[in-house]
C-alpha positions, 0 to 999 in steps of 0.5 A, a space after each residue: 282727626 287732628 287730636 291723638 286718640 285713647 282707647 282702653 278695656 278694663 275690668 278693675 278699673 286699673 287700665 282706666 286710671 293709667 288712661 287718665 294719666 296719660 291723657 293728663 300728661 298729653 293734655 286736650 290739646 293733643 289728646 281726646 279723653 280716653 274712652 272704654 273701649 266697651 263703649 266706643 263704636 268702630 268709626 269712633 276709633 277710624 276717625 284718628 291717625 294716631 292711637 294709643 291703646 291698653 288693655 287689662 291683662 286677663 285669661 292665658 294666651 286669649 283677649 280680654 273678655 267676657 269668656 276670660 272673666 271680664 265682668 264688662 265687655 272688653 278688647 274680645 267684644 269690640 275687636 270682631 267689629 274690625 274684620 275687614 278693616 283696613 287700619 294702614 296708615 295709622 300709627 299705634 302706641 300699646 300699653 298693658 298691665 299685668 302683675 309679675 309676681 303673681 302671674 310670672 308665667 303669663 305676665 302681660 300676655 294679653 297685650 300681644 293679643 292687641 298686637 296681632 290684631 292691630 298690626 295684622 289690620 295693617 296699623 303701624 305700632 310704635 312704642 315697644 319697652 325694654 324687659 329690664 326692671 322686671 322679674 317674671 318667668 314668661 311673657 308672649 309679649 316680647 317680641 325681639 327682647 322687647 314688650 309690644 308696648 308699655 307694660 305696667 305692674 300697677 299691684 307689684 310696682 306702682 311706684 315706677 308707674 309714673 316715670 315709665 309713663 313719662 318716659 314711654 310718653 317723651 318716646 311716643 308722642 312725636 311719633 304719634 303726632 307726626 302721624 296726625 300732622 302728616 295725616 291732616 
């Protein structure tokens, strides 16, 4: 698909609107609107190049999902439709919330569940995110001093929401979409 596609689980609803936001700053021009990703349908996610994924961060050490305490189906209950799937040549942008505070020793873990999958399916991710500008003890997310992906505090810091979504976004995007031009 010639748009860059946007994919989320939630529960609260807090990954929805950090979805919406970064479909209102890429606009419908380069984007399509997000969708839940408890209501997409895994050649729905195929027919783009270029993706940007989030997930809630719920459970320790495990995807989002019903077994974590979701109250929706979430990442769990899509990501075993994906066995067998060949997803090399796709480019993917990750973001994740967590709350540093309160969940210090496990803060964003979940996004590294998204992570294993993606890249393990042979998909290309892009967009990793400095650690500075956080305080918390742990994190599996950090690979190479670096998150996978964006990391938002949406209770702890929601003041600097914006600004890391502007600056994550100015990173991401032409990469994403030299994927969907050279794809098309």
């Amino acid at each position: 698909m010639s748009k860059i596609g946007i994919f989320f689980g939630t529960d609260t609803g807090s990954t929805r609107l950090v979805a919406k936001k970064i479909y209102s700053i890429l606009g419908p021009i380069i984007a399509d609107k997000p969708k839940n990703i408890n209501r997409a349908r895994v050649d729905e996610l195929l027919a783009y190049d270029a993706l940007i994924l989030g997930t809630p961060s719920y459970g320790i050490g495990e995807m989002p999902g019903l077994a974590v305490g979701c109250q929706e189906a979430n990442w769990a209950e899509f990501v075993p439709n994906l066995d067998g799937v060949n997803l090399s040549g796709k480019r993917v942008a990750l973001f994740g919330l967590g709350h540093q505070e309160r969940y210090a020793s496990r803060f964003a873990s979940s996004l590294i569940q998204l992570y294993r999958v993606f890249y393990g399916l042979g998909a290309e991710i892009i967009g990793q995110w400095d650690i500075d500008g956080y305080e918390f003890k742990h994190s599996d997310s950090i690979i190479n001093n670096q998150f996978v992906g964006l990391v938002l505090d949406q209770r702890g810091q929601p003041h600097l929401t914006d600004a890391r979504l502007q600056t994550w976004l100015e990173q991401v995007t032409p990469l994403l979409l030299k994927n969907v031009t050279e794809a098309s």
